[in-house]
Z-matrix of the N, CA and C atoms (Angstrom, degrees):
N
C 1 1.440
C 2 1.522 1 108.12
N 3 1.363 2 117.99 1 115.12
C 4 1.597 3 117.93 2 169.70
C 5 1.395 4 101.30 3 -105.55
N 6 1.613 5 90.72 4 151.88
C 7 2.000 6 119.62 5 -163.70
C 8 1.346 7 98.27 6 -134.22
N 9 1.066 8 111.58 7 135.06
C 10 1.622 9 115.12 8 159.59
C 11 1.392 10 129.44 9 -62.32
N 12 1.330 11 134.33 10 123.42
C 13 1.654 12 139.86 11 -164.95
C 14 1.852 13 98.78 12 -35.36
N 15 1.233 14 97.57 13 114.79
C 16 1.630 15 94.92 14 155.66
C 17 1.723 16 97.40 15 103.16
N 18 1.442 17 129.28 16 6.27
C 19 1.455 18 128.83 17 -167.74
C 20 1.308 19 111.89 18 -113.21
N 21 1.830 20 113.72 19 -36.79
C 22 1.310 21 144.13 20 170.20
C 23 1.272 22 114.21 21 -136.08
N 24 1.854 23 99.54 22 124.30
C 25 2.108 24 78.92 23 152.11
C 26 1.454 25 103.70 24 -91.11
N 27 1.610 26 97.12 25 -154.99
C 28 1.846 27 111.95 26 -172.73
C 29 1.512 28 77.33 27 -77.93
N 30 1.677 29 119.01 28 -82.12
C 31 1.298 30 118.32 29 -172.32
C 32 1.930 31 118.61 30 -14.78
N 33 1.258 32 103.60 31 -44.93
C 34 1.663 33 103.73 32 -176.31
C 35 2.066 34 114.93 33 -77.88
N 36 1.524 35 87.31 34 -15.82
C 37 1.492 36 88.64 35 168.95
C 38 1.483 37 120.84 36 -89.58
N 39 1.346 38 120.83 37 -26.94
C 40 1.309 39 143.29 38 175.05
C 41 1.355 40 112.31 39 -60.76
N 42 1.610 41 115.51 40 -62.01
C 43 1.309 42 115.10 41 166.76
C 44 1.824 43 121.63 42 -40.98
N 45 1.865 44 101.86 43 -44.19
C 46 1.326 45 127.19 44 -159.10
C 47 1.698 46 97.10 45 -66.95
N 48 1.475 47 107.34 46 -27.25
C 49 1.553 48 91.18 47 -171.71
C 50 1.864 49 117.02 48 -100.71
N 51 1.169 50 102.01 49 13.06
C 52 1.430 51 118.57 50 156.90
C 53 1.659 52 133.91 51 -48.88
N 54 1.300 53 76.63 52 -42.91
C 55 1.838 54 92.18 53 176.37
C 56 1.390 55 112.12 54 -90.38
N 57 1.795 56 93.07 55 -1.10
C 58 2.014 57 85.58 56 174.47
C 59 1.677 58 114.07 57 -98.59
N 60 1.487 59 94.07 58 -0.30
C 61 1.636 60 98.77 59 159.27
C 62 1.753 61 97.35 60 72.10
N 63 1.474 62 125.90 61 38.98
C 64 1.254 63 135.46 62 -178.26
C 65 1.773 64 107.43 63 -55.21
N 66 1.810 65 106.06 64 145.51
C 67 1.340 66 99.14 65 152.51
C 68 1.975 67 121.68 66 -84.90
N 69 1.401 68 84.23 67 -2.62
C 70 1.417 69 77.01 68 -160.60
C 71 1.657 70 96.45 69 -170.02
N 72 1.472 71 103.12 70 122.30
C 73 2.005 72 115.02 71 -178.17
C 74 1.173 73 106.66 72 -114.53
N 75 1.264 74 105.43 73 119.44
C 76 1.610 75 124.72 74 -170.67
C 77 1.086 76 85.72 75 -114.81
N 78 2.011 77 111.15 76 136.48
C 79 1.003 78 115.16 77 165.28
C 80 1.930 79 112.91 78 -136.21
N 81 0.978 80 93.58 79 118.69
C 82 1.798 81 82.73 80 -171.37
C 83 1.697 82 106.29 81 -48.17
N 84 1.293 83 109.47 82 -142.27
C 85 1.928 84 114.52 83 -172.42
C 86 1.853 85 93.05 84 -59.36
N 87 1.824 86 74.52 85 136.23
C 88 1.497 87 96.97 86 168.81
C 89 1.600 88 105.21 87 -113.03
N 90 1.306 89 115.12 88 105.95
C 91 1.366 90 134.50 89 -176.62
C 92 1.820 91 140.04 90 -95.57
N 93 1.604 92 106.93 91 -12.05
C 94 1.082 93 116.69 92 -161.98
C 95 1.736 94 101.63 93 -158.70
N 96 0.913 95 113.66 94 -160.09
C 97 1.920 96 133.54 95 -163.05
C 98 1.712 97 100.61 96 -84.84
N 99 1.736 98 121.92 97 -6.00
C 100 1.044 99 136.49 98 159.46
C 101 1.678 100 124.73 99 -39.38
N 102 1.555 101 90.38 100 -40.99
C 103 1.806 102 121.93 101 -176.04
C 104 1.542 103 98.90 102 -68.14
N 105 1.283 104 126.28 103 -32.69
C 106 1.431 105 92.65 104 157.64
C 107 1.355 106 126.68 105 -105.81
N 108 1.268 107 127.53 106 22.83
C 109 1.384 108 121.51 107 153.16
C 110 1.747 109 119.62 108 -89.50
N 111 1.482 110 110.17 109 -6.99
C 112 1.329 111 119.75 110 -176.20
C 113 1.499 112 103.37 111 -85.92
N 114 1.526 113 109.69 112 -55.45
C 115 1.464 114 116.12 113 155.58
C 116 1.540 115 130.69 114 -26.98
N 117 1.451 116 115.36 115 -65.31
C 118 1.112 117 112.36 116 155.97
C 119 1.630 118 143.42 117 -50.29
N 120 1.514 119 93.53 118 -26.00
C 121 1.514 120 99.56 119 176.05
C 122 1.612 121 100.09 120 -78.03
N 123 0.909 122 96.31 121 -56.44
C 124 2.109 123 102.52 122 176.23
C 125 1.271 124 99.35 123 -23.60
N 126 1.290 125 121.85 124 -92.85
C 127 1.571 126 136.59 125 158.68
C 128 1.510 127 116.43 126 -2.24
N 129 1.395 128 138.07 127 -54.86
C 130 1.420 129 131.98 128 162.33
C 131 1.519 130 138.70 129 -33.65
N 132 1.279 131 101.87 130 13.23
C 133 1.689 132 101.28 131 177.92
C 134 1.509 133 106.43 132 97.97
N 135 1.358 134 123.07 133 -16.90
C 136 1.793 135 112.76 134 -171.52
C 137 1.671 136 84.43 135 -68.09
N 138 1.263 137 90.81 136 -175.21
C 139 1.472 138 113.42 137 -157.65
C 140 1.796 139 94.24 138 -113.12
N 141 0.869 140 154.04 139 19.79
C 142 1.230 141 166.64 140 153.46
C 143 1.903 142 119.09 141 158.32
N 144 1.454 143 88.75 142 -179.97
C 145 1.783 144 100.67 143 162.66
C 146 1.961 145 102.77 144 -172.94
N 147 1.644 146 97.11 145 -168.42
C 148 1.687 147 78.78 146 -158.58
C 149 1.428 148 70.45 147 -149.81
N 150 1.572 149 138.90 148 154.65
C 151 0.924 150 139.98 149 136.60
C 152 1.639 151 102.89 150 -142.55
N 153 1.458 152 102.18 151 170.42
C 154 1.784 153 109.02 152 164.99
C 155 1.464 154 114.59 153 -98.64
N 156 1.378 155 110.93 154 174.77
C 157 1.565 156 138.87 155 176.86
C 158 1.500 157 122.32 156 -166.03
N 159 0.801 158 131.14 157 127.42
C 160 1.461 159 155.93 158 148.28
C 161 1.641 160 104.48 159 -11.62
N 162 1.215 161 127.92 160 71.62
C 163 1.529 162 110.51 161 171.51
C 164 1.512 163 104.03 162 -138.44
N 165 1.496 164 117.07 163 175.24
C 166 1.623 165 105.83 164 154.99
C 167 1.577 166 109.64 165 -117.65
N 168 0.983 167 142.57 166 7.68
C 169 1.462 168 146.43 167 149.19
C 170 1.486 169 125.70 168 -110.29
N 171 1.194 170 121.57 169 161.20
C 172 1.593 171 127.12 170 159.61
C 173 1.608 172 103.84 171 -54.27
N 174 1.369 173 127.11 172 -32.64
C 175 1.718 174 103.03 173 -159.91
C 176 1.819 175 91.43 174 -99.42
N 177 1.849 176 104.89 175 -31.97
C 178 1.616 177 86.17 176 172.56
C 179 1.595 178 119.45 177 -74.32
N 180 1.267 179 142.46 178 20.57
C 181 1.371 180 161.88 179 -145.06
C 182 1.467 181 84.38 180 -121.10
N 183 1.371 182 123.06 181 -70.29
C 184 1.465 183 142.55 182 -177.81
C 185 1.743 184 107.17 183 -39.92
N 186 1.750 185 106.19 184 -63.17
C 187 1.286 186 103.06 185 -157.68
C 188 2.015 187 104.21 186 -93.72
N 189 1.404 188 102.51 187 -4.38
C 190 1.496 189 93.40 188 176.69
C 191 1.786 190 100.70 189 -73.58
N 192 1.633 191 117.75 190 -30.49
C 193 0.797 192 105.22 191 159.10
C 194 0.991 193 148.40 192 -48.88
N 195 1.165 194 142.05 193 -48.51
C 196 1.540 195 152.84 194 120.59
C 197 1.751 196 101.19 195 6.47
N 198 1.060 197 120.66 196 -73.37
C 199 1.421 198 121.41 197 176.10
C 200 1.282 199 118.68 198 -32.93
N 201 1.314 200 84.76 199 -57.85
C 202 1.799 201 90.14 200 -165.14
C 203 2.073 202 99.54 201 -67.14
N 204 1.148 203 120.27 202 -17.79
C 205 1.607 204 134.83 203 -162.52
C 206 1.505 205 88.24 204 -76.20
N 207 1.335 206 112.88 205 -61.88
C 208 1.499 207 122.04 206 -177.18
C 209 1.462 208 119.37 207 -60.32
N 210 1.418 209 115.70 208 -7.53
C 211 1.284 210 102.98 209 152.03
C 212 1.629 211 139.28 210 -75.55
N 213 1.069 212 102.42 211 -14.09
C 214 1.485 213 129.91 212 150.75
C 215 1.475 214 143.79 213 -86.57
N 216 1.456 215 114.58 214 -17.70
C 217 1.559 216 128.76 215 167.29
C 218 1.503 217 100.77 216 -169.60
N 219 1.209 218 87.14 217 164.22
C 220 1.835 219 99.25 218 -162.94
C 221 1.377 220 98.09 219 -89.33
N 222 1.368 221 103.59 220 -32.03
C 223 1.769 222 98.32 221 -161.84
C 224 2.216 223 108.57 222 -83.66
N 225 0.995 224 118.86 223 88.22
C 226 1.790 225 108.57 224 -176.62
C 227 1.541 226 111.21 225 -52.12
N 228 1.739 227 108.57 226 108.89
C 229 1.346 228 94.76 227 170.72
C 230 1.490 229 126.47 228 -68.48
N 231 1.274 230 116.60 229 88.95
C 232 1.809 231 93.40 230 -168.46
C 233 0.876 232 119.31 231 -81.41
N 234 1.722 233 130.38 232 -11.81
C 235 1.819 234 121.61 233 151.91
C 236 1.167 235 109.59 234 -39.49
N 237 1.224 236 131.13 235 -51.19
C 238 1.310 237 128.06 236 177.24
C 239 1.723 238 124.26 237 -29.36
N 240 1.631 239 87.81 238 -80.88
C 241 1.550 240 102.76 239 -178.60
C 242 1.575 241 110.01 240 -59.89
N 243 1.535 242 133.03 241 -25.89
C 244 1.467 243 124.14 242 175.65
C 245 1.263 244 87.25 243 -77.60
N 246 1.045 245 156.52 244 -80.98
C 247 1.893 246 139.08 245 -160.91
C 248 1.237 247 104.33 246 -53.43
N 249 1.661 248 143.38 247 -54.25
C 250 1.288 249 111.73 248 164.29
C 251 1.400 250 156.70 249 -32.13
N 252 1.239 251 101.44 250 -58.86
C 253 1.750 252 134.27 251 -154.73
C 254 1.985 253 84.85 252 -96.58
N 255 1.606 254 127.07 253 110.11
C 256 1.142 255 132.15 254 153.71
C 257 1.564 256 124.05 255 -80.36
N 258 1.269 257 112.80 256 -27.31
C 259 1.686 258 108.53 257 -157.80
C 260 1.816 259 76.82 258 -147.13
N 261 1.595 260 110.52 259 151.40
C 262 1.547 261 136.58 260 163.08
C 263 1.870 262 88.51 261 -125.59
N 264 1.284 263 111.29 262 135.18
C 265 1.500 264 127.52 263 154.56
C 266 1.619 265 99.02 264 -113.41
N 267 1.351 266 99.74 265 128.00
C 268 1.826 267 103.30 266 170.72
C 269 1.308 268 88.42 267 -122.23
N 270 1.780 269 103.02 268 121.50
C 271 1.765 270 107.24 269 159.75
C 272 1.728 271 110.26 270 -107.30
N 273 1.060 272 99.38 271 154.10
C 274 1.353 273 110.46 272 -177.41
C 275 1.534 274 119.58 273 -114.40
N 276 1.124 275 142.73 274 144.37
C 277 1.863 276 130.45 275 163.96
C 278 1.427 277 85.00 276 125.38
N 279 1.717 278 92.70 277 -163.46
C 280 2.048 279 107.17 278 178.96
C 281 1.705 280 87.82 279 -151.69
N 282 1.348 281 99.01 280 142.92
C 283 1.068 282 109.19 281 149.17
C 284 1.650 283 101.02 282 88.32
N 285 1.444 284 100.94 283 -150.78
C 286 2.053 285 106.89 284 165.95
C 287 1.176 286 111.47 285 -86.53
N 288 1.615 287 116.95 286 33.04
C 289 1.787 288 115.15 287 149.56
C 290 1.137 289 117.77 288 -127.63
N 291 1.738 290 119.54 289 29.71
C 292 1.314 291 125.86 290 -175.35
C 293 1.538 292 93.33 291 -96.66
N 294 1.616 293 91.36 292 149.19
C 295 1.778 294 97.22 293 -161.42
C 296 1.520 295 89.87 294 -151.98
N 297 1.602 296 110.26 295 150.95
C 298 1.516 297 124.32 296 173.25
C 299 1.752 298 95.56 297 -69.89
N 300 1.489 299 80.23 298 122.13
C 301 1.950 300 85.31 299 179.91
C 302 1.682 301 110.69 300 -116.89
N 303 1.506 302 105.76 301 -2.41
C 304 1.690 303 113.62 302 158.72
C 305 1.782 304 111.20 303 -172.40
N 306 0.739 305 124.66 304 140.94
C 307 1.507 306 136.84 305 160.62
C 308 1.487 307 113.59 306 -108.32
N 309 1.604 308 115.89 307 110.65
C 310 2.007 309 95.38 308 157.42
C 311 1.315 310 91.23 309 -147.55
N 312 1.047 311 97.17 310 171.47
C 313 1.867 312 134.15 311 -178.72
C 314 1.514 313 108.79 312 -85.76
N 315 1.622 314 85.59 313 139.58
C 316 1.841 315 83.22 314 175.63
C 317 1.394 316 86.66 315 -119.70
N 318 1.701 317 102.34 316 139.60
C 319 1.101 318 138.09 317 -162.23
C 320 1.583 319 113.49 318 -117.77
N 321 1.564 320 102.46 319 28.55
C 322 1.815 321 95.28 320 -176.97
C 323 1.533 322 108.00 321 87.73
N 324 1.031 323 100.57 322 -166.29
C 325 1.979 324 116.24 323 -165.95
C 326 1.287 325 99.70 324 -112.27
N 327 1.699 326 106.55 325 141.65
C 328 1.464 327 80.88 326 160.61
C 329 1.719 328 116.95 327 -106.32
N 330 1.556 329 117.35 328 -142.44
C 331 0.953 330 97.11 329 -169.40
C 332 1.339 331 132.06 330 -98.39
N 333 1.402 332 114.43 331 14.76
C 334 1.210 333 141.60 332 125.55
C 335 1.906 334 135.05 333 -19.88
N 336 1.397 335 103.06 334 -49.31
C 337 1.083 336 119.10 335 -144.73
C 338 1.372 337 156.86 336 98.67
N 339 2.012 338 97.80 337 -22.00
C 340 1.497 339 107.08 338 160.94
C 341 1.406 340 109.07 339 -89.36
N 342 1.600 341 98.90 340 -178.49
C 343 1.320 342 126.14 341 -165.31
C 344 1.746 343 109.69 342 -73.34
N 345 1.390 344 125.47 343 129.86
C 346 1.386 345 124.14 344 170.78
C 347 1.585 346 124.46 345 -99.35
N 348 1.310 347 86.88 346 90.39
C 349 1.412 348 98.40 347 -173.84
C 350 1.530 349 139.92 348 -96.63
N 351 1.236 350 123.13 349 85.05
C 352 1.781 351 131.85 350 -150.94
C 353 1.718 352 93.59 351 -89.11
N 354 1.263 353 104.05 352 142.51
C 355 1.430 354 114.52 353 154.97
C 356 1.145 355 135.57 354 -50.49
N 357 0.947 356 149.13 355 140.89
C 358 1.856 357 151.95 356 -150.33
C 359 1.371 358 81.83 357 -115.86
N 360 1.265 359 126.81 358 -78.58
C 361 1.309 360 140.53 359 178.13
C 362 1.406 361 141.57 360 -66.16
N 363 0.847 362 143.94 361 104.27
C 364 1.766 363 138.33 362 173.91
C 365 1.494 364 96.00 363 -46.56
N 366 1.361 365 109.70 364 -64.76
C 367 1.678 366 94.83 365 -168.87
C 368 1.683 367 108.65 366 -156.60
N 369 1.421 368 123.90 367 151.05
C 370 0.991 369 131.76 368 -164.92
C 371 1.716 370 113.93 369 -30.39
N 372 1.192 371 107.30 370 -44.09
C 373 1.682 372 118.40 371 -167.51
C 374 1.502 373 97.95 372 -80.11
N 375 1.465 374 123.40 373 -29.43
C 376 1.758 375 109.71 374 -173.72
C 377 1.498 376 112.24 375 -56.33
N 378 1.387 377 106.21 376 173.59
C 379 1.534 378 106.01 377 -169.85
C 380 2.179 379 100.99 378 -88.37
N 381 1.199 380 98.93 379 142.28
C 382 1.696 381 96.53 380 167.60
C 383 0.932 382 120.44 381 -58.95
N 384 1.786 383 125.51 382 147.19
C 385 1.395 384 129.48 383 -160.80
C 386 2.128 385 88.18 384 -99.43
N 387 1.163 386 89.08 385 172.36
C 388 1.598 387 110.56 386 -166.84
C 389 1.587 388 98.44 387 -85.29
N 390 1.110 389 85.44 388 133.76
C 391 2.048 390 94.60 389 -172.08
C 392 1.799 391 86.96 390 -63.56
N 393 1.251 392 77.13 391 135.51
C 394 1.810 393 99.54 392 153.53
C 395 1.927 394 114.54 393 -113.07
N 396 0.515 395 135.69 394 80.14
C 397 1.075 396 111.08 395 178.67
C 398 1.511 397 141.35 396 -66.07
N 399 1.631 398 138.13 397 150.45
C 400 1.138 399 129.67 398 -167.22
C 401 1.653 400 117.67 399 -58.76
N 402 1.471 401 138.43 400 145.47
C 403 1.203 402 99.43 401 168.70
C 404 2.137 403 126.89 402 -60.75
N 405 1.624 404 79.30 403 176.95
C 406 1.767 405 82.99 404 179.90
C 407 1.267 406 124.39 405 -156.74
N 408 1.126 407 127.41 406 167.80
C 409 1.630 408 110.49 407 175.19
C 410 1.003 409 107.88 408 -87.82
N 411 1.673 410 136.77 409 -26.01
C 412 1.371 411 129.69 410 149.61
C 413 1.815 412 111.08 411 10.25
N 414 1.585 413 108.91 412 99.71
C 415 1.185 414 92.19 413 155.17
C 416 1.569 415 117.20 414 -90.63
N 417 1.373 416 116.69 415 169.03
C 418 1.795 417 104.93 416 -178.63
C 419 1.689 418 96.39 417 -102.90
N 420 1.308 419 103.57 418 131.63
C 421 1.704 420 101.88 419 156.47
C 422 1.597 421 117.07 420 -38.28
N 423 1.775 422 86.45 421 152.16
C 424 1.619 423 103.08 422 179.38
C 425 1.235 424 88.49 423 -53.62
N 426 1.473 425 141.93 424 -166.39
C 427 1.000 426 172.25 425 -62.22
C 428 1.904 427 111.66 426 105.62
């Protein structure tokens, strides 16, 4: 959905698609204090969403997030984002030589406080592992 500057933000569309009872909120680049209202929507029981960010790793993927969160509150919930956020894809290249250059799972905090982040993948060419997903209150449609 495109809005004219100043009619919608992302945040006001994010909220907006709540009431459409989504399986799934895709959001292209996440750029601003938006990231934690997208976060939060993630977090509501849907059953996933997918957006991009600007990083070159899974854990800097994690903490640019944080950035962009802190433009909106000082405090980063990162319980949050480790129960949200299941899978980081980092691609690397331009164009038709951009290639999956890591996949891993975030696995919660550790006991530290940072993010525990394991590889999905050994290496670009292995085959993808089988979604697990986190639990959720997600109920699934009848069938």
């Amino acid at each position: 959905m495109r809005t004219k500057d100043g009619v919608a933000s992302l945040s006001d569309l994010v909220r907006s698609s709540l009431r459409l009872r989504p399986d799934r909120i895709p959001i292209g680049e996440v750029r601003g204090s938006e990231a934690l209202e997208l976060l939060k929507a993630w977090g509501t029981g849907h059953p996933g969403g997918v957006g991009t960010i600007h990083a070159g790793t899974a854990l800097g993927a994690l903490r640019r997030l944080e950035q962009l969160i802190q433009e909106a509150v000082v405090t980063v919930p990162r319980a949050l984002i480790a129960e949200t956020i299941d899978l980081v894809a980092v691609l690397s290249g331009r164009g038709s030589a951009r290639r999956l250059s890591e996949l891993a799972r975030v696995e919660g905090l550790t006991s530290d406080g940072d993010y525990r982040v394991v590889r999905a993948i050994e290496s670009p060419d292995a085959p993808l592992p089988t979604a697990t997903p986190k639990e959720s209150s997600h109920e699934p449609d009848p069938a």
